[in-house]
Backbone of each chain as ProteinMPNN parsed JSONL, in Angstrom:
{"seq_chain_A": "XXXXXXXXXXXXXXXXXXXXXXXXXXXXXXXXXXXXXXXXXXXXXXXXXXXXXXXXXXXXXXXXXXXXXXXXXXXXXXXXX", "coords_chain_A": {"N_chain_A": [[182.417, 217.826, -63.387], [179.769, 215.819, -61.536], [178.737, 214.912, -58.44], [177.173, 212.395, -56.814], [175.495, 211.095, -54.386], [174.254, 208.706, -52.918], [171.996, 207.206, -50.336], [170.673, 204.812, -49.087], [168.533, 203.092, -46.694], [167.078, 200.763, -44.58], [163.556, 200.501, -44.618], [161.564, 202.461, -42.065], [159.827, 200.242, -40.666], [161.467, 198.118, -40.946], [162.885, 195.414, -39.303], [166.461, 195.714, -38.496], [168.7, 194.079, -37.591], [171.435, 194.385, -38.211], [171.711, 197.084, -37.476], [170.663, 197.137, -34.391], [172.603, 195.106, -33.427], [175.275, 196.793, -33.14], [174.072, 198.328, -31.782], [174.207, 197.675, -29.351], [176.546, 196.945, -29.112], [177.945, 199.146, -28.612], [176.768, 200.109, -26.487], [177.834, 198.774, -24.37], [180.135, 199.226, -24.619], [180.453, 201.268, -23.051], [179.205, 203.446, -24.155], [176.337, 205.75, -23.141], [172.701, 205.966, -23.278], [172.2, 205.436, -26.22], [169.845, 204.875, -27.918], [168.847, 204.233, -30.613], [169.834, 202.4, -33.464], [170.728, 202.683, -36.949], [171.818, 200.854, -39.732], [172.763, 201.535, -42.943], [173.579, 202.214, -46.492], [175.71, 203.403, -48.57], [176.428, 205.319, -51.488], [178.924, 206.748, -53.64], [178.977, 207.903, -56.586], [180.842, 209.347, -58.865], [180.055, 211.074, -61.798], [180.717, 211.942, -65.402], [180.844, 215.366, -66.291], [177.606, 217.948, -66.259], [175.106, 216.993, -64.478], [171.994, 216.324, -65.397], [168.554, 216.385, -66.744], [167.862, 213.828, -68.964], [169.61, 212.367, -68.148], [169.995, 212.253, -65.143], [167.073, 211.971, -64.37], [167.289, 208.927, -65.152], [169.492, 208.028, -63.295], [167.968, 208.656, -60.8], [166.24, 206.134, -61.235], [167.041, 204.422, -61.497], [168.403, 204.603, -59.023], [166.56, 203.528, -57.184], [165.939, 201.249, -58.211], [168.195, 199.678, -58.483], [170.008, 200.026, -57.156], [168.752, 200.572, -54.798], [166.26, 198.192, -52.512], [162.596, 198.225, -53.23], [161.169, 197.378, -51.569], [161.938, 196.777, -49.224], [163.408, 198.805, -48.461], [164.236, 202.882, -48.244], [165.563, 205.192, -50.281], [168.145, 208.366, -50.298], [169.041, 211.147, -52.612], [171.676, 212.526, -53.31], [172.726, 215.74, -55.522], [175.492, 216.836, -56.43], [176.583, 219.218, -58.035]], "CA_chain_A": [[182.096, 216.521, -62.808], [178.972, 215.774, -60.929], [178.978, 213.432, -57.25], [176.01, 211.903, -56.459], [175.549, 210.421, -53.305], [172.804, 207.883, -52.701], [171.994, 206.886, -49.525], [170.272, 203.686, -48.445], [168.482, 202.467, -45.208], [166.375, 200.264, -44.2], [162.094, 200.952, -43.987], [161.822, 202.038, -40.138], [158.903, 199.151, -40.233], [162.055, 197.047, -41.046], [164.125, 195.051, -38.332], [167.753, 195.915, -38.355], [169.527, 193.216, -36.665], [173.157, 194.675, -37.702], [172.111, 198.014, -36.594], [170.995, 196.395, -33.193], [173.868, 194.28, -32.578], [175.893, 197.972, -33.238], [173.532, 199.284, -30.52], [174.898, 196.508, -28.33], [178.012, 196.686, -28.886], [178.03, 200.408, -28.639], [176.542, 200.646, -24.688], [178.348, 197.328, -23.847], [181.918, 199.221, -24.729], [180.118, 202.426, -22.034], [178.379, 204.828, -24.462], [175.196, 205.569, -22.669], [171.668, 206.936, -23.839], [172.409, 204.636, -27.31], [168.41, 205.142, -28.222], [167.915, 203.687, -31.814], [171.088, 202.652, -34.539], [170.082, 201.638, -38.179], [172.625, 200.49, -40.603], [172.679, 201.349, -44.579], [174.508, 201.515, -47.811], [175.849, 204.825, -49.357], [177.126, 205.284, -52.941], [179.497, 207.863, -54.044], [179.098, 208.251, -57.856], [181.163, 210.327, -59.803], [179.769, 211.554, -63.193], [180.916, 212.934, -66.326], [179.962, 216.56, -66.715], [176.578, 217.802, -65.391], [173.968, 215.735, -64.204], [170.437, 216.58, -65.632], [168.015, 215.916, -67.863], [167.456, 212.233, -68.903], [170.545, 210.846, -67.085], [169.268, 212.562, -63.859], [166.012, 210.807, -64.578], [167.749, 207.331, -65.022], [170.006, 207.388, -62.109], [166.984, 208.282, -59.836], [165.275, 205.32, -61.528], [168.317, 203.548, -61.334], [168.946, 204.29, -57.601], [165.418, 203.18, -56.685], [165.496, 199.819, -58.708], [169.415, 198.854, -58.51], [171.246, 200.56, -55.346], [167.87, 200.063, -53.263], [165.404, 197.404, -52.769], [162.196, 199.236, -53.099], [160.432, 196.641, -50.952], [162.358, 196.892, -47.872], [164.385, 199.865, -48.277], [164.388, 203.992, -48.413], [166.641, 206.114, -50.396], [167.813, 209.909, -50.954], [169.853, 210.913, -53.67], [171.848, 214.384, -53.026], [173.907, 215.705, -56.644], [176.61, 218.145, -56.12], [177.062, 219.479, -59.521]], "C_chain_A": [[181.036, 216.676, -61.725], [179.003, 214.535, -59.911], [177.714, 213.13, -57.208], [176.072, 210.975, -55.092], [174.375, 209.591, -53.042], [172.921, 207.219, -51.505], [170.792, 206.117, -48.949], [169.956, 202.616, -47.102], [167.069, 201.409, -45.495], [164.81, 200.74, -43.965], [162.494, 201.247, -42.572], [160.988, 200.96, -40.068], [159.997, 197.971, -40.424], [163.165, 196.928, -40.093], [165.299, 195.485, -38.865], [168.572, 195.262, -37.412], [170.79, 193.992, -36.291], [172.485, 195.991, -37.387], [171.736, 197.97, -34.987], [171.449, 196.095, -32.411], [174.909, 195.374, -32.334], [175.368, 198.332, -31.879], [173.932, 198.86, -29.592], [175.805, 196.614, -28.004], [178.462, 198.348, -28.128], [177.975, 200.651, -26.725], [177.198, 199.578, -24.178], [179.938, 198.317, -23.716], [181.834, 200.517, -23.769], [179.227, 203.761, -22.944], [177.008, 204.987, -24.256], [173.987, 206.47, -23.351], [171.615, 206.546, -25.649], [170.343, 204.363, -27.509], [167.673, 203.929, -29.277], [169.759, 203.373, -32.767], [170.614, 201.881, -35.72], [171.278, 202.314, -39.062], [172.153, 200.568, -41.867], [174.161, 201.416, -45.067], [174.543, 203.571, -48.099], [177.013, 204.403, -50.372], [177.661, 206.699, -52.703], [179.807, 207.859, -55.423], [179.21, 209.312, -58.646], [180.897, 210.064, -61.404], [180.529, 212.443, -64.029], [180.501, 213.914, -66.549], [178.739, 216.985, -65.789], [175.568, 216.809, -65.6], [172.598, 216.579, -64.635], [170.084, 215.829, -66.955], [167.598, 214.704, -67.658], [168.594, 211.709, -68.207], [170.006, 211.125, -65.819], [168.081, 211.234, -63.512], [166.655, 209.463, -64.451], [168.473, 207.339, -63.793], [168.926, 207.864, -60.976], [166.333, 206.949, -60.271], [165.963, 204.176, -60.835], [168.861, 203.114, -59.538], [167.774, 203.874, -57.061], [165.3, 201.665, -57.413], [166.963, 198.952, -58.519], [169.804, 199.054, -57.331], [170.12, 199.963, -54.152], [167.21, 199.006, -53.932], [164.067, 198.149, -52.396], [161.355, 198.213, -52.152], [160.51, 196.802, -49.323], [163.176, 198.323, -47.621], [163.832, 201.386, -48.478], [165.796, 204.684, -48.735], [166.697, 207.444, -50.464], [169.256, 209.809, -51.482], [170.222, 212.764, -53.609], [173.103, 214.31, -54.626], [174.512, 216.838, -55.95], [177.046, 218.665, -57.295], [178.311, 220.12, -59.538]], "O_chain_A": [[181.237, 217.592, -60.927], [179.224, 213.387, -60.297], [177.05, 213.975, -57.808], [176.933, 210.096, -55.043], [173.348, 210.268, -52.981], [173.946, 206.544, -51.409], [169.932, 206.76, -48.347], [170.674, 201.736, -46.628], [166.3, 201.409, -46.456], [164.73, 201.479, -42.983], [163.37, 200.658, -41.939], [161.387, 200.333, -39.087], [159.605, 196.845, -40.118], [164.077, 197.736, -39.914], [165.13, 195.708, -40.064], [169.104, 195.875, -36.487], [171.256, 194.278, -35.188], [173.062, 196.133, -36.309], [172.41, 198.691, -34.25], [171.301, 196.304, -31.207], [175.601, 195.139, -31.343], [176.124, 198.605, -30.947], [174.123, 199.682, -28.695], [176.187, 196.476, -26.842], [179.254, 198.473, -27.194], [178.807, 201.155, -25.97], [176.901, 199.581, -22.983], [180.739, 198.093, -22.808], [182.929, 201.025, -23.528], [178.749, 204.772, -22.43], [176.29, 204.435, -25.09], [174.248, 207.543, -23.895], [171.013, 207.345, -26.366], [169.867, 203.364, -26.971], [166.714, 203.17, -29.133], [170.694, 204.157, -32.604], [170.189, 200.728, -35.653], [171.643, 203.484, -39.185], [171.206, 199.84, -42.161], [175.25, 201.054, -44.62], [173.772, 204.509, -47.898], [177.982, 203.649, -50.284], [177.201, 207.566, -51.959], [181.019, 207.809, -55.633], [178.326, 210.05, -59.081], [181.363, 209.149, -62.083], [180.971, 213.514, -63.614], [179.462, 213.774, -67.194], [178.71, 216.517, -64.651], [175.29, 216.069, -66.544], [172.33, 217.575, -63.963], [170.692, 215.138, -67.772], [167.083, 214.315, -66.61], [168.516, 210.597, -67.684], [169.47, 210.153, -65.285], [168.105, 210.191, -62.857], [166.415, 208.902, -63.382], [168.023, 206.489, -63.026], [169.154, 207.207, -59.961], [165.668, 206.561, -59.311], [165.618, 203.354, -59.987], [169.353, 202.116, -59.011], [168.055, 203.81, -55.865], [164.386, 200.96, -56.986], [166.93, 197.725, -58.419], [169.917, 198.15, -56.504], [170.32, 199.291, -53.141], [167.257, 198.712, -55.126], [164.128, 198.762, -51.33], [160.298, 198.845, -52.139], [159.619, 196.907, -48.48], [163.454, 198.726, -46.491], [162.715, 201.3, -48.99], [166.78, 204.794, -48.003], [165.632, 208.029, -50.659], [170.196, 209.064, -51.205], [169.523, 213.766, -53.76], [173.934, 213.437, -54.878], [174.037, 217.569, -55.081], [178.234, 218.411, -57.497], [178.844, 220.405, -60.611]]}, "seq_chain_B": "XXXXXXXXXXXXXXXXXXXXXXXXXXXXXXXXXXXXXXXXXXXXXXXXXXXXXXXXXXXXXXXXXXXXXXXXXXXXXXXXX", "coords_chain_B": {"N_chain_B": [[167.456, 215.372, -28.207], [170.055, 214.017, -29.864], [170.773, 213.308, -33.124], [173.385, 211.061, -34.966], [175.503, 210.806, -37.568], [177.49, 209.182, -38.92], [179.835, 208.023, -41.546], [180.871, 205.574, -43.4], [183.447, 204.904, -45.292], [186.072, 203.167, -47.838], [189.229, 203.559, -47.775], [190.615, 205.643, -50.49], [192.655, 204.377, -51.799], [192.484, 202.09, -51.426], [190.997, 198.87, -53.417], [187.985, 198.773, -54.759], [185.539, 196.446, -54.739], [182.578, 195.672, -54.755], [181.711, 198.962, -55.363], [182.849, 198.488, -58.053], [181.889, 197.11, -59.716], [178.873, 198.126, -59.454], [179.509, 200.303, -60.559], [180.058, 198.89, -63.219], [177.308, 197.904, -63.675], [175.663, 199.874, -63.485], [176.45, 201.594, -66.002], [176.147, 199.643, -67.932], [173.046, 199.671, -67.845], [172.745, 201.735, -69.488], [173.58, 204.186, -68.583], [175.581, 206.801, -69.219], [178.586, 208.229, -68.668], [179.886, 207.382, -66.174], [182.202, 207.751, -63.954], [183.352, 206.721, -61.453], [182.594, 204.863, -58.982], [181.964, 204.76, -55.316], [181.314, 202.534, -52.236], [180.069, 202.599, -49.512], [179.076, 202.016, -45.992], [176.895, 203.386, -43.799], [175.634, 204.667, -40.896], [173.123, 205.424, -38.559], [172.531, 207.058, -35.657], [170.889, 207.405, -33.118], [170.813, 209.091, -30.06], [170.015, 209.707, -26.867], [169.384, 213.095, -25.276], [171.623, 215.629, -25.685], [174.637, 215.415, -27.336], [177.768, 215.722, -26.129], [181.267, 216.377, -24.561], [182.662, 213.709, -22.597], [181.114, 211.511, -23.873], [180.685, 212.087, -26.531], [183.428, 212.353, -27.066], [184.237, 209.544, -26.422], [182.505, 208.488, -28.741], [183.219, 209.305, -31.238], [185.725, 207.966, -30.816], [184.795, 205.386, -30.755], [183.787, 205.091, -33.474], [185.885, 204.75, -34.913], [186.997, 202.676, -34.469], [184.784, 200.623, -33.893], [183.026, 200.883, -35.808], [184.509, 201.175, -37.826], [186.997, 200.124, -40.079], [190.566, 200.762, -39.322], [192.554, 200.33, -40.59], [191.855, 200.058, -43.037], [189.567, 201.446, -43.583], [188.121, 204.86, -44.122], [185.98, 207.394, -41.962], [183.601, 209.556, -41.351], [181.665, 211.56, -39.387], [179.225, 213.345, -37.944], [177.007, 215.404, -36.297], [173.832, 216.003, -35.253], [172.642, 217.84, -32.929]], "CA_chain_B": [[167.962, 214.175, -28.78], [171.128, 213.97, -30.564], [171.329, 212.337, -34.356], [175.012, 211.112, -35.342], [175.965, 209.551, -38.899], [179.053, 207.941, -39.324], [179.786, 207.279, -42.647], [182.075, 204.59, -43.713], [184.214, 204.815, -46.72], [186.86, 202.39, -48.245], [190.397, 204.21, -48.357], [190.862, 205.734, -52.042], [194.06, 203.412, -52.091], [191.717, 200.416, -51.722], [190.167, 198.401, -54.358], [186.513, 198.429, -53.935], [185.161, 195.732, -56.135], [181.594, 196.713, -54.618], [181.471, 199.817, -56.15], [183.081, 198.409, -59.547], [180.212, 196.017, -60.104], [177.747, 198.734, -59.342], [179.593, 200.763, -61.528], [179.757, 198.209, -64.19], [176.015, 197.755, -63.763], [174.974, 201.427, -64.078], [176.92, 201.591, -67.226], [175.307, 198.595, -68.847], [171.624, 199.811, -67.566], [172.245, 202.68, -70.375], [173.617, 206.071, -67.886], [176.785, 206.996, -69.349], [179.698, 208.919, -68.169], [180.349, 207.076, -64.86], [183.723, 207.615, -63.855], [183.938, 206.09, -60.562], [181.479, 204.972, -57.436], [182.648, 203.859, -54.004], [180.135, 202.021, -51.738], [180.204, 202.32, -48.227], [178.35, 202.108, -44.816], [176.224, 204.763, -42.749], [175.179, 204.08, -39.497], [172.069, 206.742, -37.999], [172.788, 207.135, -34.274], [169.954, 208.462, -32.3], [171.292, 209.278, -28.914], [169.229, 210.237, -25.187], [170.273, 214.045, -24.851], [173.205, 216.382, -25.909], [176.092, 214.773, -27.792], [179.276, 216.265, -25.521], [181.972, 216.097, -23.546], [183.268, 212.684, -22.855], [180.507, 211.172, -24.131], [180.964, 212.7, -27.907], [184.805, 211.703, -27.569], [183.982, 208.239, -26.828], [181.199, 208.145, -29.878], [184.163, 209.393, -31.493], [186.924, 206.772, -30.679], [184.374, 203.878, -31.308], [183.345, 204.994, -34.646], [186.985, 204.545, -35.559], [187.572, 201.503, -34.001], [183.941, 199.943, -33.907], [182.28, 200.864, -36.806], [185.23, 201.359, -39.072], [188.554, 199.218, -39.757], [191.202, 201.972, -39.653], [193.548, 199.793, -41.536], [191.23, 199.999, -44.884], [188.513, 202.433, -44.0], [187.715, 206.419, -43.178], [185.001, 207.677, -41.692], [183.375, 211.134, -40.985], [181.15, 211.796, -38.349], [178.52, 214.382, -38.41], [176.201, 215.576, -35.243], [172.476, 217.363, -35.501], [171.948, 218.063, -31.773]], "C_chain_B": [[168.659, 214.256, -29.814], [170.793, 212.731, -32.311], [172.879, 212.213, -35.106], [174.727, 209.963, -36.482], [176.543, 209.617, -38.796], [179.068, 207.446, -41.097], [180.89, 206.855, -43.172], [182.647, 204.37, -45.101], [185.454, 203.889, -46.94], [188.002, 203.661, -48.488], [190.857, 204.746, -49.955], [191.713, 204.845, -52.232], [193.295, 202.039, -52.191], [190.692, 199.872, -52.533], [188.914, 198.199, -53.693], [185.421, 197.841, -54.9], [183.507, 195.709, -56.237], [180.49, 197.682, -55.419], [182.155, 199.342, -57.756], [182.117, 197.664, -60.078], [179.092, 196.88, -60.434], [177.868, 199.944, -60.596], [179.499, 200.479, -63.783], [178.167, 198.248, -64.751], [175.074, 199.174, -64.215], [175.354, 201.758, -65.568], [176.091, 200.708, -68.539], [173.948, 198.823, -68.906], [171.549, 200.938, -68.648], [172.671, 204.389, -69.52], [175.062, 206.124, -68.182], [177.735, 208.265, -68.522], [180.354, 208.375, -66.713], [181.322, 206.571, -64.85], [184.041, 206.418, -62.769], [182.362, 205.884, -59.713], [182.129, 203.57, -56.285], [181.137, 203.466, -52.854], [180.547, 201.7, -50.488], [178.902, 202.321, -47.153], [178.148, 203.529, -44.285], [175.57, 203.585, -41.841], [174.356, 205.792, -38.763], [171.926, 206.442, -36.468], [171.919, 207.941, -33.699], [170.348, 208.182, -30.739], [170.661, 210.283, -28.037], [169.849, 211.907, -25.172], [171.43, 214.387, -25.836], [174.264, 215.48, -26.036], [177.083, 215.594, -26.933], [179.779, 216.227, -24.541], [182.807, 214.771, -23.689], [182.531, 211.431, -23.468], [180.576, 211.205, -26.143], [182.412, 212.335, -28.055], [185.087, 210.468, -27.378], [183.134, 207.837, -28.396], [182.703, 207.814, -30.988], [185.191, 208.17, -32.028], [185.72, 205.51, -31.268], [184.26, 203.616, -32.523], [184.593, 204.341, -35.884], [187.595, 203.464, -35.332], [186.617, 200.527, -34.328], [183.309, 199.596, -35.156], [182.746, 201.203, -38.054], [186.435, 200.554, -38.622], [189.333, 200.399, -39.894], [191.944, 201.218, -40.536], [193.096, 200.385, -42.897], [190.023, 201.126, -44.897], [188.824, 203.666, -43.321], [186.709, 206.492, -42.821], [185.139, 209.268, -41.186], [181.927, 211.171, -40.315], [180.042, 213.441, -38.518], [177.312, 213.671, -36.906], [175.54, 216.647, -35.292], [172.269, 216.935, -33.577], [170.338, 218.741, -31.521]], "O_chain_B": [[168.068, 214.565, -30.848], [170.653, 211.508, -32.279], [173.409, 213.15, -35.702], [174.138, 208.882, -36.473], [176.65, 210.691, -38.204], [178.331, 206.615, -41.628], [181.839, 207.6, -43.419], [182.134, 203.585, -45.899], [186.043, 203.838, -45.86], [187.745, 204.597, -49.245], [191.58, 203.942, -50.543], [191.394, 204.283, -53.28], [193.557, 201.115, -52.961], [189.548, 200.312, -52.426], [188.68, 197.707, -52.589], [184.649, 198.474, -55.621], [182.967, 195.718, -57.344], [179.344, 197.546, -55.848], [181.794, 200.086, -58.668], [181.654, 197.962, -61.179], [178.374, 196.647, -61.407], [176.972, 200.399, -61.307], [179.215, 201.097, -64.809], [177.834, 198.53, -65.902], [174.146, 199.343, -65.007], [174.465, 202.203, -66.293], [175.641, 201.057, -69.63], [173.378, 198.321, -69.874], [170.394, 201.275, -68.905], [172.16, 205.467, -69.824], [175.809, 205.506, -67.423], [177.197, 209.11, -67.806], [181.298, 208.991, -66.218], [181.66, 205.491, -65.336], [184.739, 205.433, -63.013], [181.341, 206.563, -59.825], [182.477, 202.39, -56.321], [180.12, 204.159, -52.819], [181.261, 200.725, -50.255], [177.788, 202.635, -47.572], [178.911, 204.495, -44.306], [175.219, 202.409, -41.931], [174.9, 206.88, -38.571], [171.161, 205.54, -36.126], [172.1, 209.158, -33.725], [170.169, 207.057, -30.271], [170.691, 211.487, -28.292], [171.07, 211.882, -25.015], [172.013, 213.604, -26.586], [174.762, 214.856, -25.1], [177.03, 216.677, -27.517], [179.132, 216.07, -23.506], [183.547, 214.616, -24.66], [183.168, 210.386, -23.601], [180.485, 210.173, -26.807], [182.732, 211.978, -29.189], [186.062, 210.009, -27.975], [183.37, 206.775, -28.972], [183.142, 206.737, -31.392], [185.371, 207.664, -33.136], [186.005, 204.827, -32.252], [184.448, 202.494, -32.993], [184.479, 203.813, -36.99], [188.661, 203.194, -35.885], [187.032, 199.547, -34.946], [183.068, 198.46, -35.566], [182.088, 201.457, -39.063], [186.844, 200.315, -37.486], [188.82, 201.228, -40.646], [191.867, 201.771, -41.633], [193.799, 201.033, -43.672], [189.584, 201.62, -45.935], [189.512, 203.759, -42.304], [186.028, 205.569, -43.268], [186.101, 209.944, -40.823], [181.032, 210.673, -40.998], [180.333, 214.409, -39.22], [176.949, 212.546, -36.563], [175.955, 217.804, -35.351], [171.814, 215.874, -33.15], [169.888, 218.859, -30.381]]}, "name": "protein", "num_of_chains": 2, "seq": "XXXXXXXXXXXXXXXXXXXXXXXXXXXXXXXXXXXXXXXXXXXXXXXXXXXXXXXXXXXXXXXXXXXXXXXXXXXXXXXXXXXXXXXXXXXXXXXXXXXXXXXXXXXXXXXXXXXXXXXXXXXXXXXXXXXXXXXXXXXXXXXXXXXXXXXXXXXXXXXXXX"}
């Protein structure tokens, strides 16, 4: 069985309100030196068997056209075979 | 300057309809074998200085309180000083 992890943020050229309002909340409750906080999305997809080849290929395609938005977003895609 | 992820996961015990959609959807796009995928939150914490002390066991406590429900979610924590 192969994991895949895909992990999903935000462009840095793109606002992040909720990670923001996090940053807010964060030095508001005393944690000081709170710099920068940006909020994403992470997948944990377990696969049948190993991952290569053409499915490889499709779920990078796949995590760049379905999981992210390629407009506003950056992903990376770690397998664990 | 400290970087801390947090990453937010749904309890295995809890339905995560989320990830069944996404899983549905990968399936139907043509990538077979997908057993399972859970879909959670990351949060990228850039923090002033050295994570530690009481500072790192507050980050700590909030992540589990603030930026996760303990009722329904885990989280795991990870610090590049």
């Amino acid at each position: 069985m192969a994991r895949v992890v895909v992990n999903v943020a935000l462009k840095p050229e793109i606002l992040d309100p909720q990670g923001r309002a996090v940053q807010g909340a964060l030095s508001r409750l005393g944690l000081s030196g709170v710099m920068d906080v940006r909020q994403g999305k992470q997948f944990i997809i377990d696969i049948d068997g190993e991952l290569e080849g053409d499915r490889a290929d499709l779920l990078e395609k796949l995590a760049g056209e379905l999981l992210s938005n390629p407009v506003i977003e950056d992903f990376t895609l770690t397998v664990e075979n």
